[in-house]
C-alpha positions as CSV (number, residue, x, y, z in Angstrom):
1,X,14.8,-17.9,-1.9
2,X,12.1,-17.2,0.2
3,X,8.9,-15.3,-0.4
4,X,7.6,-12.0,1.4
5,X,3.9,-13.0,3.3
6,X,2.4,-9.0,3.1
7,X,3.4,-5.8,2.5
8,X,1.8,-2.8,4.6
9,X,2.6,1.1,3.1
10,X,1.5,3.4,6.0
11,X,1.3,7.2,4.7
12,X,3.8,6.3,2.2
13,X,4.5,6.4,-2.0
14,X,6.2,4.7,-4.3
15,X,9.9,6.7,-5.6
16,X,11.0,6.1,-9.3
17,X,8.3,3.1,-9.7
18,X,9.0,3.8,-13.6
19,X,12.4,2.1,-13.1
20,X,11.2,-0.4,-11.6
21,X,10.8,-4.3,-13.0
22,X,7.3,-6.0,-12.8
23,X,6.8,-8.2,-10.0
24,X,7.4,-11.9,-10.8
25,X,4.6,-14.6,-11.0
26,X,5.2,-15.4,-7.7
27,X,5.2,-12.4,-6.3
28,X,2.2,-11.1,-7.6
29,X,0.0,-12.8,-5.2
30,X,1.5,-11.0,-2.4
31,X,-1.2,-9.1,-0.6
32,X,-0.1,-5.3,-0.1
33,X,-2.0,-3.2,2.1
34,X,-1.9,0.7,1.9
35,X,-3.3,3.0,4.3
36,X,-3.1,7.1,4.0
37,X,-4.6,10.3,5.2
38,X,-7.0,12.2,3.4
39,X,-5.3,15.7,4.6
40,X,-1.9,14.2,4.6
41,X,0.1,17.7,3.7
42,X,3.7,16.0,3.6
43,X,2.7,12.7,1.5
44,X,-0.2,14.4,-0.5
45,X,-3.1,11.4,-1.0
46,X,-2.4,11.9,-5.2
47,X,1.4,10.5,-4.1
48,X,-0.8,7.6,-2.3
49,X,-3.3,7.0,-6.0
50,X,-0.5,7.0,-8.0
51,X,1.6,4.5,-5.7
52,X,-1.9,2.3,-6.4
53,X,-1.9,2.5,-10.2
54,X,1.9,1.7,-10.6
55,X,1.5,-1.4,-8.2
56,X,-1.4,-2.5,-10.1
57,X,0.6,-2.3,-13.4
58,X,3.9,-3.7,-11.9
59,X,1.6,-6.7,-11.7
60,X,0.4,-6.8,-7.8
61,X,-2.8,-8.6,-7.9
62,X,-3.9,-8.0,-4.3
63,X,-4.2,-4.8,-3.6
64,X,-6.1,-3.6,-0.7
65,X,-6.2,0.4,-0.3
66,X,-7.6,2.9,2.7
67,X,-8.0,6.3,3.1
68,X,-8.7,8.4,6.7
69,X,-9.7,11.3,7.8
70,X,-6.5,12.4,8.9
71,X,-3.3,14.3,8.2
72,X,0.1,12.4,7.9
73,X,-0.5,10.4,11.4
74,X,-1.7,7.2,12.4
75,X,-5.4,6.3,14.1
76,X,-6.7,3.5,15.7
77,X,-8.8,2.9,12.8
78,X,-6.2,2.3,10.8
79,X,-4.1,0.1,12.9
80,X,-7.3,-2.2,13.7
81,X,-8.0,-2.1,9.8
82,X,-4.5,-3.3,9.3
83,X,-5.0,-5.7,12.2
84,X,-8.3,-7.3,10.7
85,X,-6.5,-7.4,7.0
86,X,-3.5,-9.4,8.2
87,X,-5.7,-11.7,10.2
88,X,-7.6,-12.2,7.2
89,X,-4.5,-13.9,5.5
């Protein structure tokens, strides 16, 4: 088995995360970034919250989360952001 270094979510949620099995011991030191865009109007920023609160009670300890002036796009910002994060690893 091997284990996943770092997850990144870019303007994205979390479908059926009630069905979903709490991450295991190991796993819950995975770091998991999430970046999304306050005027997002096709992933609403609520979607982006409540992908944050089921993480956290799935059992993801290292959660890192980002929010931008932005619809549902990508900036610079947010790619150095995500740059700096995984070099902080």
């Amino acid at each position: 088995s091997f284990r996943v270094g770092a997850v990144v979510g870019l303007s994205t949620w979390l479908p059926a995360a009630e069905s979903l099995a709490p991450v295991s011991v190991e796993q819950q030191t995975t770091p998991v970034w999430l970046g999304h865009g306050c005027l997002d109007s096709i992933v609403p920023l609520m979607a982006h919250e409540r992908a944050k609160t089921s993480l956290r009670q799935l059992g993801v300890k290292q959660l890192t989360s980002r929010s931008y002036a932005m619809a549902h796009s990508i900036l610079p910002e947010e790619l150095e952001d995500v740059r700096l994060w995984i070099g902080s690893l």
